[in-house]
KEKE-3310 file (N, C-alpha, C; in steps of 0.2 Angstrom, whole numbers, plus 5000, padded with zeros to 4 digits):
npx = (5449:5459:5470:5474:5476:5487:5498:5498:5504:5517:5523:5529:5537:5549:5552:5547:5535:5544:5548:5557:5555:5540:5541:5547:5538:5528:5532:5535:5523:5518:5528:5528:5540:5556:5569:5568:5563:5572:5581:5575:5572:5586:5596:5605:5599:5599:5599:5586:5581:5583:5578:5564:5559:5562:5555:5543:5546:5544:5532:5525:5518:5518:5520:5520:5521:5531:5534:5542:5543:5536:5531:5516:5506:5502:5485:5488:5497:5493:5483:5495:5502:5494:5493:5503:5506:5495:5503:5515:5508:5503:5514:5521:5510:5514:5526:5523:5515:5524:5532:5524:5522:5533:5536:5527:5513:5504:5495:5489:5483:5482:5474:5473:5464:5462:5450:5456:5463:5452:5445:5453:5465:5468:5456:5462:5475:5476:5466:5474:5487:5481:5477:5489:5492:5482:5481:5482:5473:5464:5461:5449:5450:5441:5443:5447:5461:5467:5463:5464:5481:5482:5476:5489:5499:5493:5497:5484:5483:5493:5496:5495:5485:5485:5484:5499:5501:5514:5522:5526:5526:5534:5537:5532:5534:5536:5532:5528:5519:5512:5504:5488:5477:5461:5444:5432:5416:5400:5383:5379:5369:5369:5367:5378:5387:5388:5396:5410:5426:5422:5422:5426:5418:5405:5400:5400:5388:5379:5376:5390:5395:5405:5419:5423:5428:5443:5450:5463:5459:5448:5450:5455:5448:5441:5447:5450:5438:5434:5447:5443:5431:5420:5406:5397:5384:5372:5375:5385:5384:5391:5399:5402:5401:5400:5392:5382:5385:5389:5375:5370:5375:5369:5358:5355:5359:5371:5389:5405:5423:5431:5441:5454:5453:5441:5435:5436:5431:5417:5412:5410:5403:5392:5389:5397:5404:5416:5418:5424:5435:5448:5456:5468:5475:5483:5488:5497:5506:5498:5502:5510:5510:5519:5523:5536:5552:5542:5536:5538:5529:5532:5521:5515:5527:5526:5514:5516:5527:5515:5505:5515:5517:5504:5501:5509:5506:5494:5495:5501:5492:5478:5465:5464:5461:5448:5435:5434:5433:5425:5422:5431:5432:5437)
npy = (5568:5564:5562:5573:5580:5574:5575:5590:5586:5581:5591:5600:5594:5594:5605:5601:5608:5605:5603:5612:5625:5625:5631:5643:5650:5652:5658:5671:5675:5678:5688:5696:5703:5700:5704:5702:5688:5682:5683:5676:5664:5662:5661:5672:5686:5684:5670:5668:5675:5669:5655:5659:5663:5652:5644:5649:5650:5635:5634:5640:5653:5667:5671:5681:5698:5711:5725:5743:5742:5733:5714:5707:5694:5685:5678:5667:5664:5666:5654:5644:5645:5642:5629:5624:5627:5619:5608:5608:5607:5595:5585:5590:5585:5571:5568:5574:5562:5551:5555:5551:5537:5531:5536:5526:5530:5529:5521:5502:5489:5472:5462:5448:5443:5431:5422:5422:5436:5444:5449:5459:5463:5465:5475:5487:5488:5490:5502:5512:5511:5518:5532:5538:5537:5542:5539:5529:5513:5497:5482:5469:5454:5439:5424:5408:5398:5389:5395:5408:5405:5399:5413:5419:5413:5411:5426:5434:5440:5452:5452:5443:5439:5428:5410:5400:5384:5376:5366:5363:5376:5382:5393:5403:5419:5423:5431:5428:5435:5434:5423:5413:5412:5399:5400:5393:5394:5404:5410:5420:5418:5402:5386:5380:5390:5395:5384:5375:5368:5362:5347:5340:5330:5336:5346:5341:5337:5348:5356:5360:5375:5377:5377:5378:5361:5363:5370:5372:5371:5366:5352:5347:5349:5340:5328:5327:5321:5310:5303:5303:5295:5300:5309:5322:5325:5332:5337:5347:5363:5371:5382:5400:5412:5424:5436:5426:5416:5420:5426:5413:5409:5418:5415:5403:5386:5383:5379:5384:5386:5401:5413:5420:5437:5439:5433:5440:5452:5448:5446:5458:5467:5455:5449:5437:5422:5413:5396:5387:5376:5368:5368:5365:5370:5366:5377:5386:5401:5418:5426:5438:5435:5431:5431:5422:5431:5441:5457:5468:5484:5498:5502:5492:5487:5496:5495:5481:5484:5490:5483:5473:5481:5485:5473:5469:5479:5473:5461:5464:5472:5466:5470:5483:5484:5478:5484:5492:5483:5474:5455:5437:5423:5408)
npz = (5269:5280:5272:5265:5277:5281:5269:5272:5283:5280:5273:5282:5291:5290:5299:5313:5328:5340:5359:5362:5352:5354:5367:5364:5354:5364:5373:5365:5362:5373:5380:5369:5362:5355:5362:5376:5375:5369:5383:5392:5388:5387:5375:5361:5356:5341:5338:5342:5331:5320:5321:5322:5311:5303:5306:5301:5288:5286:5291:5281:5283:5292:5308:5319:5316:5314:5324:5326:5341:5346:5345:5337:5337:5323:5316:5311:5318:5332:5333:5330:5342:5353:5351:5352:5367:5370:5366:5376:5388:5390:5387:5400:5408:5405:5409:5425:5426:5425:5433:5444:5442:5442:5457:5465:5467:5459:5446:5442:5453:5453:5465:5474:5486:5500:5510:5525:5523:5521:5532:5539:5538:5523:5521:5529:5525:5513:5515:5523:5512:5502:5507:5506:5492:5483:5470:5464:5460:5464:5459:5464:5468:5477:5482:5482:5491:5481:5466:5468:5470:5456:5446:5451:5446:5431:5428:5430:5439:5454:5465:5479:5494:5504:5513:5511:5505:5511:5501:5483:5476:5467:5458:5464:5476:5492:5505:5523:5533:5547:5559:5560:5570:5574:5579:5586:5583:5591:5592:5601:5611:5613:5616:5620:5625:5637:5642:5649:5646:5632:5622:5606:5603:5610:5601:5591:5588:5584:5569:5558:5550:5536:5527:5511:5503:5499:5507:5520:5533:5535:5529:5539:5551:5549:5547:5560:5565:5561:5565:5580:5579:5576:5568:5558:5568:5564:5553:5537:5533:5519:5513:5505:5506:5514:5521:5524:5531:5541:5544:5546:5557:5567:5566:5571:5580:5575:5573:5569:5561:5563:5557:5568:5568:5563:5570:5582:5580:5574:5586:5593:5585:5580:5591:5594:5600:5608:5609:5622:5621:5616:5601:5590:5576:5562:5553:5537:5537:5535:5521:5509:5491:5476:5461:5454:5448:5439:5435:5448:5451:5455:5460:5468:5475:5485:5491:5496:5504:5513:5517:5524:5535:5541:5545:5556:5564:5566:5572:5584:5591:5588:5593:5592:5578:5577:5576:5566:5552:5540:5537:5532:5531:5536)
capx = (5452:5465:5475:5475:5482:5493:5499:5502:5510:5524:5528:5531:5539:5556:5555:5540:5533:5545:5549:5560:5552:5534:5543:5548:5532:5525:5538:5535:5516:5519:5532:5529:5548:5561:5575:5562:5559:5579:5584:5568:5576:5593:5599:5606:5594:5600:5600:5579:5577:5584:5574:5558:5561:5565:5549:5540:5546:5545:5524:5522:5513:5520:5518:5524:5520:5536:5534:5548:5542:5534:5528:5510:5503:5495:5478:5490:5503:5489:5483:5499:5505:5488:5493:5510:5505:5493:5509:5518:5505:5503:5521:5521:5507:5517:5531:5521:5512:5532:5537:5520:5523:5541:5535:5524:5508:5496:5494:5482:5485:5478:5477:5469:5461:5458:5444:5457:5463:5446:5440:5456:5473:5466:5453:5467:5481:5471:5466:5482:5491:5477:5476:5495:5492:5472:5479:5482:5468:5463:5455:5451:5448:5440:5442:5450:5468:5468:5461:5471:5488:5482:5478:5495:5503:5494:5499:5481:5485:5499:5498:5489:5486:5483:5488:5502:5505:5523:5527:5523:5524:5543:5536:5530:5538:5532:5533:5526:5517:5509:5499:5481:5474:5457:5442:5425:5411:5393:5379:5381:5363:5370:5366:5385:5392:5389:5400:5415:5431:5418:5425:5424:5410:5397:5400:5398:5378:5377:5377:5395:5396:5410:5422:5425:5433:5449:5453:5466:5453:5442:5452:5459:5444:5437:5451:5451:5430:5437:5452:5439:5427:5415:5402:5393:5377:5367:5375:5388:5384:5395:5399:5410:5400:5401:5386:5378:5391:5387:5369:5367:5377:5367:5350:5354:5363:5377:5394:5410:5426:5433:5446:5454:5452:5435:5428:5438:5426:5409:5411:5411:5398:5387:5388:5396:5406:5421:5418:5427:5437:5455:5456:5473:5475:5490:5489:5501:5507:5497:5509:5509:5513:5518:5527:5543:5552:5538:5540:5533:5528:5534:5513:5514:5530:5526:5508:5520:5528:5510:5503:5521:5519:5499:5502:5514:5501:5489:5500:5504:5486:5473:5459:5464:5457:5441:5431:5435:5435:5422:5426:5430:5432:5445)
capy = (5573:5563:5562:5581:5580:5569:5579:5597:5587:5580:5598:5604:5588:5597:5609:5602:5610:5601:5606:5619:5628:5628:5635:5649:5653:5655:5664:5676:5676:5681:5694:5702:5706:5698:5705:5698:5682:5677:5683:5670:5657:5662:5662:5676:5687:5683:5665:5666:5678:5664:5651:5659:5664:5645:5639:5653:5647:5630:5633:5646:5659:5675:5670:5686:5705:5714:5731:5744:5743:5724:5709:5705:5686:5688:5675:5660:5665:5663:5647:5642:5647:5641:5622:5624:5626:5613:5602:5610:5605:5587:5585:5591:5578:5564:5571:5570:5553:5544:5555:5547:5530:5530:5534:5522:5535:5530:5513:5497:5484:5467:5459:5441:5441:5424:5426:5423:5442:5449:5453:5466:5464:5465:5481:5490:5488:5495:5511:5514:5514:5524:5538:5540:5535:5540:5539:5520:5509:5489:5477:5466:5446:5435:5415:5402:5398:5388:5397:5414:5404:5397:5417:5420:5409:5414:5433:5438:5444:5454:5447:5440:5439:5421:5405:5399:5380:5374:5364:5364:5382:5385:5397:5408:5422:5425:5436:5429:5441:5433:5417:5418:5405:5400:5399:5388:5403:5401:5414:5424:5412:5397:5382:5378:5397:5395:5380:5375:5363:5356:5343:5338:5326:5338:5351:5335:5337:5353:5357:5363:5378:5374:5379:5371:5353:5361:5371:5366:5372:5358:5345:5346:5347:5334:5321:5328:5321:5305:5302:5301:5291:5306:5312:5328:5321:5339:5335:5351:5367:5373:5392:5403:5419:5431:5437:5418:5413:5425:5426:5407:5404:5421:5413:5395:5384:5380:5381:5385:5387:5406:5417:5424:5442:5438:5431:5447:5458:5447:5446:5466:5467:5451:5447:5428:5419:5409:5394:5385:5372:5367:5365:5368:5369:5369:5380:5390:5407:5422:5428:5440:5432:5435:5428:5424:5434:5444:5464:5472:5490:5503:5506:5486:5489:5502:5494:5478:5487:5494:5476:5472:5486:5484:5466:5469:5482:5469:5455:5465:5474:5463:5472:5489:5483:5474:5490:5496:5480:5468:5450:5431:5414:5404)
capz = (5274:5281:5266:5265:5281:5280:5266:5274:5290:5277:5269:5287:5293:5291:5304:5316:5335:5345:5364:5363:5346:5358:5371:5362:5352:5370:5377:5361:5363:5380:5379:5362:5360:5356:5367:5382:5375:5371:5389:5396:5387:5390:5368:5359:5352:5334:5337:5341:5328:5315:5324:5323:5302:5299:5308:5300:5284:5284:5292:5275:5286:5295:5315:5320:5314:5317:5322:5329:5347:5349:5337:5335:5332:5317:5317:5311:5323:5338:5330:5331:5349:5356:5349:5355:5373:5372:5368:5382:5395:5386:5389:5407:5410:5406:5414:5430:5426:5423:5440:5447:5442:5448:5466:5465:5468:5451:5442:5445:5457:5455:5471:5477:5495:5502:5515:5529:5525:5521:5539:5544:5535:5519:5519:5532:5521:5506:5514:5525:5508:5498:5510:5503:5488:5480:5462:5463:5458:5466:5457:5469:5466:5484:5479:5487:5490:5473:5461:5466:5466:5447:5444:5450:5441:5424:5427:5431:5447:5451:5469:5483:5501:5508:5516:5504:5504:5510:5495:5477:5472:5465:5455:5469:5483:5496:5514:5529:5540:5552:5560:5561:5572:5572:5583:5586:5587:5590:5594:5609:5618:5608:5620:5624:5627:5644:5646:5648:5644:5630:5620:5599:5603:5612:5597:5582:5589:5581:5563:5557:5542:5535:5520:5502:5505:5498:5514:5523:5542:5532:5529:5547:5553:5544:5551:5569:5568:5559:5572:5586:5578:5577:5562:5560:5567:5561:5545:5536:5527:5515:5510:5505:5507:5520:5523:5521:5535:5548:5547:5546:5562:5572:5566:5570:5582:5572:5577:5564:5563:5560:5558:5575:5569:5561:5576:5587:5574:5576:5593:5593:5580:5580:5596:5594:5606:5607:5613:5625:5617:5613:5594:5585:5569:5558:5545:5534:5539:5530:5519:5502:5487:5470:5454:5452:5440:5437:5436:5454:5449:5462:5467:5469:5480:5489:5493:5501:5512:5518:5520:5530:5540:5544:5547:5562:5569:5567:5574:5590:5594:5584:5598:5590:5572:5578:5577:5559:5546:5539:5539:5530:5532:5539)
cpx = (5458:5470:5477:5479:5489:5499:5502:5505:5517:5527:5529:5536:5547:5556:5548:5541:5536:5545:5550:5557:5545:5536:5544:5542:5528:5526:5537:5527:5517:5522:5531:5532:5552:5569:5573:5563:5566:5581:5581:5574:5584:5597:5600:5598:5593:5599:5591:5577:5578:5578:5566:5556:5561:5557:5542:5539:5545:5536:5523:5520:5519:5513:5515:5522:5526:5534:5542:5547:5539:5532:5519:5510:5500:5490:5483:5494:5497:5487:5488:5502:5500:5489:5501:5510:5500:5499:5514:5515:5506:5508:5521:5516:5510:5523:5530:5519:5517:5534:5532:5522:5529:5542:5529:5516:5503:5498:5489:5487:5480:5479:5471:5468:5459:5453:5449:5460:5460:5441:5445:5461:5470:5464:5459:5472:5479:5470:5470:5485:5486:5477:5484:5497:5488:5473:5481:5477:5467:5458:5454:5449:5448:5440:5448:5456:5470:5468:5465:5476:5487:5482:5486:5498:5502:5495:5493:5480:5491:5500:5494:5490:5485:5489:5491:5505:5513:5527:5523:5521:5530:5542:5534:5535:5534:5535:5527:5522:5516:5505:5494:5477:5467:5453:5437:5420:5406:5389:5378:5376:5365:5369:5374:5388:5391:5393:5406:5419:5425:5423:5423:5418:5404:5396:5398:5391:5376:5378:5383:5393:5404:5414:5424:5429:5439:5454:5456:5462:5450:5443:5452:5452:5439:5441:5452:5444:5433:5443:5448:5434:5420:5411:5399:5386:5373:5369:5377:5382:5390:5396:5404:5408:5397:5396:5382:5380:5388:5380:5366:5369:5373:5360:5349:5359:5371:5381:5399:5417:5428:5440:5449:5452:5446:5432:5430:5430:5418:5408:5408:5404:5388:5384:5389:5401:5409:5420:5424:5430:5445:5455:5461:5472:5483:5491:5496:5500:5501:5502:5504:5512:5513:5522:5532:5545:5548:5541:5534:5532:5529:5527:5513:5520:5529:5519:5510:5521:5521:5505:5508:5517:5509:5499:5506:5508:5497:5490:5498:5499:5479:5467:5458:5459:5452:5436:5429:5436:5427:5425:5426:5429:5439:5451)
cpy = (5571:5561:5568:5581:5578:5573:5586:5595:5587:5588:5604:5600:5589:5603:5609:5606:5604:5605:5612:5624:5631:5633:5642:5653:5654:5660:5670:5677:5684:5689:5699:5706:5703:5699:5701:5691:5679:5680:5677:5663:5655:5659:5670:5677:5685:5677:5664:5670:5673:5660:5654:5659:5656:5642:5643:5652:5641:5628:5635:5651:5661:5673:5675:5693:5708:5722:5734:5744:5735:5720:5705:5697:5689:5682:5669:5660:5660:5656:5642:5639:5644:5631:5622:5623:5620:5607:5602:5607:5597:5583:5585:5585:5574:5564:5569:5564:5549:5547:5552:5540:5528:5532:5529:5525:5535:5523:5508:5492:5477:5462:5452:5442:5435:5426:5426:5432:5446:5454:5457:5466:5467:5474:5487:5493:5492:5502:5514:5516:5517:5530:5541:5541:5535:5540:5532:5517:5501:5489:5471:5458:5441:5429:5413:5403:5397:5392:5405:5411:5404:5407:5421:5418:5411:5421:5436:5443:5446:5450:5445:5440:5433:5415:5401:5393:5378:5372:5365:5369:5384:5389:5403:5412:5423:5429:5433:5436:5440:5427:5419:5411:5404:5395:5397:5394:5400:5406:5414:5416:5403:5390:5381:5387:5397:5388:5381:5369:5358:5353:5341:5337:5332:5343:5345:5337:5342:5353:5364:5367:5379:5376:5375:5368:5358:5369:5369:5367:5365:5354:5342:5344:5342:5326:5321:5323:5310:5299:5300:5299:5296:5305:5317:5325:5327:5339:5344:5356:5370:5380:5394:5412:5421:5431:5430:5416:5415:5427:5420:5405:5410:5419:5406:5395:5381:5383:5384:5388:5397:5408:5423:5433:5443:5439:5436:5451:5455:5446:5453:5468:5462:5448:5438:5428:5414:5401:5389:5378:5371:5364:5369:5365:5368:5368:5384:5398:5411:5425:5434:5438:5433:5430:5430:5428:5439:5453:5466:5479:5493:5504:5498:5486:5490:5498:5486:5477:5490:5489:5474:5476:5484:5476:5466:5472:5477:5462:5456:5467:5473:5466:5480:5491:5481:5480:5495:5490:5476:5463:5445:5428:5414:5401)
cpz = (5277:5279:5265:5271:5284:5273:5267:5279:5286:5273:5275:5291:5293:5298:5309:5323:5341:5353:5363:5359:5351:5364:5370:5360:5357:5373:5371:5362:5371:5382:5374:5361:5361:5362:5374:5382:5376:5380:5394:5394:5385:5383:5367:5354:5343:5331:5336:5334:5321:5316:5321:5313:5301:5301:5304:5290:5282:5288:5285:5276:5288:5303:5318:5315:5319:5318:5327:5337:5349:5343:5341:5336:5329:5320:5315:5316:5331:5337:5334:5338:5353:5356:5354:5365:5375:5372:5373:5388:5393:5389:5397:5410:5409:5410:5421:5430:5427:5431:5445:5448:5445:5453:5467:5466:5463:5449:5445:5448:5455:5460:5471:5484:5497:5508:5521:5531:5523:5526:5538:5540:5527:5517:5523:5528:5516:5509:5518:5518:5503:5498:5507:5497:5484:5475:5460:5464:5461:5462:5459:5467:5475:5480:5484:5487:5482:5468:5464:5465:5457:5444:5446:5446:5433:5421:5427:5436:5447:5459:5472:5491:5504:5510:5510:5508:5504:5504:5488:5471:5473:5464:5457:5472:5486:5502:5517:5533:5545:5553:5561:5563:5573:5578:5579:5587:5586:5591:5600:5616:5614:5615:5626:5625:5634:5649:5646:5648:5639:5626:5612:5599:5606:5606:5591:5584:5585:5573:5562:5550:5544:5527:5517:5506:5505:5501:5517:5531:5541:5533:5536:5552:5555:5548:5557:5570:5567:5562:5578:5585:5578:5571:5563:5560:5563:5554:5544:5532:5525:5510:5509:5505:5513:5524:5526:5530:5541:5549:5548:5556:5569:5572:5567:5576:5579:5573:5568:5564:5561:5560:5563:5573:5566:5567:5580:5583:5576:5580:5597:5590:5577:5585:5596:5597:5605:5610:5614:5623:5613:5608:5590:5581:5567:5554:5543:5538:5534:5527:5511:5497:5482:5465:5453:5447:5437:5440:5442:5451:5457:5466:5470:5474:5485:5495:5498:5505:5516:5523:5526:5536:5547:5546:5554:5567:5571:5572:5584:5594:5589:5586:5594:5583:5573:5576:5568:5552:5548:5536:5532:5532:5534:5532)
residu = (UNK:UNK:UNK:UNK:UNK:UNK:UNK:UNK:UNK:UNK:UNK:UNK:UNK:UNK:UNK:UNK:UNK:UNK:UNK:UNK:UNK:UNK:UNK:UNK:UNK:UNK:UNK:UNK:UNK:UNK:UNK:UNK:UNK:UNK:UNK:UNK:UNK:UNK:UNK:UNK:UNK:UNK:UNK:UNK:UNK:UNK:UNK:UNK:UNK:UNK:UNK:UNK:UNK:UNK:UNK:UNK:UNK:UNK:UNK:UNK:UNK:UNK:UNK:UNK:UNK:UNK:UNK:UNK:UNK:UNK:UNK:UNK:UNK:UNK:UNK:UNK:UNK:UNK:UNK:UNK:UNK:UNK:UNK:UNK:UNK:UNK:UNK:UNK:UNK:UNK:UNK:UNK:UNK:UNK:UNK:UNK:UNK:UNK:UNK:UNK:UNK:UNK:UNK:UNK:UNK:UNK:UNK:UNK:UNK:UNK:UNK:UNK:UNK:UNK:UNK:UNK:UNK:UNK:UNK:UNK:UNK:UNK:UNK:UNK:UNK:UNK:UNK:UNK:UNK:UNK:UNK:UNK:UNK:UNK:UNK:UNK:UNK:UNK:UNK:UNK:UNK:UNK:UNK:UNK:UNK:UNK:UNK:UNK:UNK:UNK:UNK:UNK:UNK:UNK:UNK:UNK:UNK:UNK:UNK:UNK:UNK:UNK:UNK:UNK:UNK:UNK:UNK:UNK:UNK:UNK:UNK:UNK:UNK:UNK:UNK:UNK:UNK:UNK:UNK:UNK:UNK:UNK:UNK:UNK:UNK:UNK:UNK:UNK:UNK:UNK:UNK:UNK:UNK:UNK:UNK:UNK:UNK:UNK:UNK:UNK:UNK:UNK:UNK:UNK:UNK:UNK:UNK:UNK:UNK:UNK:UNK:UNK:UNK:UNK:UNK:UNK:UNK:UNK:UNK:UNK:UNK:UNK:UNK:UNK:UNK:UNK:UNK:UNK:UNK:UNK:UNK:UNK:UNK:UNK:UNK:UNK:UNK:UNK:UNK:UNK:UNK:UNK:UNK:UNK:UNK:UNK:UNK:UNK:UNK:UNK:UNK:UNK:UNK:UNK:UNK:UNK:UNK:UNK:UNK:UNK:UNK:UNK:UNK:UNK:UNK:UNK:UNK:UNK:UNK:UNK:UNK:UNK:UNK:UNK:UNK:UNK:UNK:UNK:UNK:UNK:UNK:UNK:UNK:UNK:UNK:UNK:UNK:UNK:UNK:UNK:UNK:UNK:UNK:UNK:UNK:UNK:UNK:UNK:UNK:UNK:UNK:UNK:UNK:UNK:UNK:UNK:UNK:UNK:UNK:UNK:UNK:UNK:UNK:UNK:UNK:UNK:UNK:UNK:UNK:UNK:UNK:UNK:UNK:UNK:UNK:UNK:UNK:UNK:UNK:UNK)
# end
């Protein structure tokens, strides 16, 4: 069967249903008279009625029934004209699809979220520019700092959102957005939420949840305890989900560090409480990051600028987000 037509395409393959040709065969469908049809598409009538003979000849059928007053499709004609608009529409589909993609308004994103932009920057950013945007697709990837950079770097990701290391990443760019500084939270009745000016040591009593060693909140915090001769007497728990994190510290005493717009959100939500305690950190900005060199696509552009823009809001009224995101880790 596919030989056969392979066969009648090559003994047509001189005069095939390009654009213009479909255009016509429409355009005569439609009108059923030449004088009509070349005015539509702005040829002499001599020049289509050639046109139409040649295609007419070089199918072997009779498209057209000529009479003195209109032309007919015969039953190959209709056939014919019926394919022809299907290649017309076909066409116009990709037409808009290429004028889609060159606004950036259709294609896949692959993005990395570290848990510091999965409470509020993150999910924000994403449906801010969706509502603009509902033919562009996220495939979304939560993991550590590490292991998104390495997927950046081997071109699984197109980009990413997280705390990106000072040195050691040539092969990166990045944008800054914003500092995201991080609080002690405990549950609303938590023994210590009713105090005040507490200190490292009253807080080692409790048992710390705490994320993978190879955070830098972790390390830091790890050498803050080590610096002043401290240990977690309650001894650590270590997680990296969500859920785990937030029910472990409203059904226990355990303290942990968060992320300021996390803890804004489960202070709203969970009812947990900041406590009172001078604990700076110093981490990397949040930024979004991408591969040198690498091709940015206009929806990956475009969706940039929507992260920039939602990071400023978030920057300037952090209180205004609390109410509309679910959260990460520090």
């Amino acid at each position: 069967m596919a030989s056969s037509n392979n066969k009648k395409r090559a003994q047509h393959s001189s005069n095939p249903l390009t654009p213009r040709v479909c255009e016509m065969l429409v355009a005569l469908e439609k009108h059923r008279n030449m004088g009509e049809t070349a005015k539509e598409l702005d040829v002499l009538q001599s020049v289509l009625s050639r046109q139409l003979a040649g295609i007419e000849k070089s199918l072997g059928v009779s498209l057209f029934a000529r009479t003195t007053r209109s032309m007919e499709p015969t039953n190959e004609g209709r056939a014919v004209v019926r394919q022809a608009a299907q290649i017309l529409a076909s066409l116009d589909k990709v037409v808009d699809e290429l004028d889609a993609i060159g606004r950036g308004s259709t294609g896949l994103i692959r993005l990395g979220i570290a848990s510091v932009a999965a409470a509020v920057l993150g999910p924000q950013a994403i449906a801010v520019f969706q509502k603009a945007n509902p033919g562009v697709s996220f495939s979304i990837r939560d993991d550590t700092n590490d292991r998104l950079i390495d997927d950046l770097t081997t071109g699984f990701l197109d980009a990413a959102i997280l705390r990106l290391p000072a040195d050691g990443h040539f092969h990166l760019d990045a944008t800054e957005l914003y500092d995201e500084p991080i609080r002690i939270v405990a549950r609303r009745d938590h023994p210590l939420a009713r105090s005040s000016d507490l200190s490292l040591a009253d807080l080692a009593k409790y048992q710390w949840i705490l994320p993978t060693s190879d955070f830098t909140a972790r390390k830091q915090i790890e050498s803050k305890f080590y610096k002043e001769g401290l240990r977690f007497e309650a001894g650590i728990l270590e997680t990296l989900s969500v859920p785990f994190f937030i029910g472990l510290i409203s059904a226990t005493d355990a303290v942990a560090p968060m992320a300021d717009s996390l803890a804004r959100r489960c202070e709203y939500s969970e009812g947990f409480v900041t406590l009172p305690i001078v604990f700076s950190l110093t981490l990397e900005p949040v930024s979004i990051v991408w591969r040198k060199e690498s091709y940015l696509s206009p929806a990956l552009l475009n969706f940039m600028k929507s992260v920039e823009k939602t990071a400023k809001l978030i920057s300037r009224s952090p209180e205004a987000f609390v109410h509309k995101s679910t959260g990460g880790l520090s």
